[in-house]
N, C-alpha and C positions, 0 to 999 in steps of 0.2 A: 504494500500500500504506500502510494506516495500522501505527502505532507509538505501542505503550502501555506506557508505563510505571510501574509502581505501586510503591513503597517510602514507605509511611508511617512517620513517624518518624527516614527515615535521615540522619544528617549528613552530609550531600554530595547531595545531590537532585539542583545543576545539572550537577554532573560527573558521574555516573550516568547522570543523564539524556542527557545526552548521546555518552557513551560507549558505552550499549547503543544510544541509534537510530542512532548509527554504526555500529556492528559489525552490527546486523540488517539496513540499508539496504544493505551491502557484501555481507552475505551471501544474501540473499534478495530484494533490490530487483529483480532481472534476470527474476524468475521472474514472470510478469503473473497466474498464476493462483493467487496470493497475495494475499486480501483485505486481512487485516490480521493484525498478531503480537503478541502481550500478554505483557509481562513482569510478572513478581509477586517481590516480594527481601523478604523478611522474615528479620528478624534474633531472634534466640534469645537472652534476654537469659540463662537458666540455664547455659549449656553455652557462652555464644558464640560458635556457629556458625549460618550464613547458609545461608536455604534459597532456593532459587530456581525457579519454575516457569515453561517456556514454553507458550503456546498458540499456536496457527498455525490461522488461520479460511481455510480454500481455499475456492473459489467452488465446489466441487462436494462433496458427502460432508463428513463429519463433520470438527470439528476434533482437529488433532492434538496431543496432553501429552504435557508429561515435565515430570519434577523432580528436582531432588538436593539434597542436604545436604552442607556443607561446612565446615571451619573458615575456610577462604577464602571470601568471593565469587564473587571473579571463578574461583574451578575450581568452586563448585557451577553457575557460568553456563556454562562451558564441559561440564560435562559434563551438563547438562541440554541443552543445543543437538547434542552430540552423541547423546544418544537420541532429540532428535527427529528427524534428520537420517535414522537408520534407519526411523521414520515416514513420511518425507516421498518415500523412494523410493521405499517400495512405493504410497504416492499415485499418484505420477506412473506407475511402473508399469502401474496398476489403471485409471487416469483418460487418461493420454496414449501411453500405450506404440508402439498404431498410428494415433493419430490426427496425420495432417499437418500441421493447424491449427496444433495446439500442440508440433510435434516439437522447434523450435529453443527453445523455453522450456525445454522438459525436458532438453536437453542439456548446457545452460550449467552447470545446478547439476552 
């Protein structure tokens, strides 16, 4: 599974960066039918608050979004990973539900 992570301009790039492909790689590394997951953090310099969107590229159908807005961060990441999370089951639903292939991928998340 690739891991993208896009914050132009943020101060902290290398702890970012490595914070979110830890937290993706913990949360969706197990699942194989996970191409790749792209993060996007833009910051709002008017209001300052932090938006955050995930994209999740599955090997089958379309990819999956969410986004949120936050005075925090790390809760617009969090709660942008939890809309996609409601994405992602009816994925596996729609894509793995009776397939035997893929039963033990879909179980783990």
């Amino acid at each position: 599974m690739k891991i993208f992570v896009i914050a132009k301009g943020h101060p902290n790039q290398e702890r970012l960066q490595e914070f979110y492909r830890e937290t993706l790689e913990e949360k969706y590394g197990n699942l194989n039918f996970i191409n790749a997951v792209s993060v996007t953090v833009k910051q709002d310099t008017f209001d300052s608050r932090s938006h955050v969107s995930v994209r999740i590229d599955p090997s089958h159908g379309h990819s999956l979004y969410a986004d949120s807005t936050d005075q925090s961060e790390h809760s617009a990441f969090k709660k942008a990973l939890k809309k996609v999370r409601h994405q992602l089951e009816k994925y596996k639903e729609t894509h793995y539900k009776s397939s035997p292939k893929y039963r033990n991928d879909a179980a783990v998340y």
